[in-house]
C-alpha positions as CSV (number, residue, x, y, z in Angstrom):
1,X,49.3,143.9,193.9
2,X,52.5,145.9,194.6
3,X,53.4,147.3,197.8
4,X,55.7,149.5,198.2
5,X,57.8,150.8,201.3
6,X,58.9,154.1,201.1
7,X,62.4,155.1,202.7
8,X,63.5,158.4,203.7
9,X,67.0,159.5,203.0
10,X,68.4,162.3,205.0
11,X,71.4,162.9,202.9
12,X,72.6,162.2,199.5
13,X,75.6,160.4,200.7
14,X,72.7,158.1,202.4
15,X,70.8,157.7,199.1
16,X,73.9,156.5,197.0
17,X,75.0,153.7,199.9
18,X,71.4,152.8,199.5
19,X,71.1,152.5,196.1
20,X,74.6,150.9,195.6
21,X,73.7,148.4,198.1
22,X,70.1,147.6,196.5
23,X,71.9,147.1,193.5
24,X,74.2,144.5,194.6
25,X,71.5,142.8,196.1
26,X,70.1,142.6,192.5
27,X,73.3,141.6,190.8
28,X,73.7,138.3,193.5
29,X,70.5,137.1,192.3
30,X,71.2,134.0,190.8
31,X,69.0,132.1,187.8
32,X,66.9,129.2,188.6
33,X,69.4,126.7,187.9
34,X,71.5,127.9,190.7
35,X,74.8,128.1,188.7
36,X,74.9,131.5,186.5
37,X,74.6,134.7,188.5
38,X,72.9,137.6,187.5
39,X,73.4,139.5,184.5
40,X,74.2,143.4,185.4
41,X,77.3,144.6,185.1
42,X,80.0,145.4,188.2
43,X,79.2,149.0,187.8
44,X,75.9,150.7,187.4
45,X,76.9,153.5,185.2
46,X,78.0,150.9,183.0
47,X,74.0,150.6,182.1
48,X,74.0,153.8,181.0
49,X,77.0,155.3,179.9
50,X,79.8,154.6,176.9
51,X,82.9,152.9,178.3
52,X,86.8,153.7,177.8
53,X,86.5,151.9,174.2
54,X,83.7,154.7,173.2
55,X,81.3,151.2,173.5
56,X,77.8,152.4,174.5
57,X,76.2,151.2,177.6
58,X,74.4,147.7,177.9
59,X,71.5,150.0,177.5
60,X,71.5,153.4,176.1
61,X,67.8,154.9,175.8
62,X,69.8,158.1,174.3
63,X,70.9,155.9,171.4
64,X,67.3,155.4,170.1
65,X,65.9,158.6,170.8
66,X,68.7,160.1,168.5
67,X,67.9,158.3,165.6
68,X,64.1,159.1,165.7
69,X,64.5,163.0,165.6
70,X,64.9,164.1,162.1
């Protein structure tokens, strides 16, 4: 089962300190062992987006869709 608490967000200002900070709360999970934190980069938009180097993102749905299309 999945319950889910919804949230209202009066602003958009409000929705991004939300987001950011649900984020982080992600990001500080640690593994099992106790000793490696999480994963996910310092940045969300690094998920998503090509860095300074012209590197895509960690994951880049766009990439694959590209190379289906004929």
């Amino acid at each position: 089962m999945v319950f889910l608490r919804p949230t209202l967000l009066r602003s958009s200002g409000h929705a991004d300190k939300l987001s950011t900070q649900k984020y982080n709360n992600l990001r500080s999970l640690r593994t099992l062992d106790g000793k490696t934190r999480g994963q996910l980069p310092q940045n969300p938009h690094q998920l998503f987006d090509a860095n300074s180097d012209g590197d895509q993102g960690l994951i880049d749905m766009r990439a694959t869709e590209a190379a289906q299309q004929p």
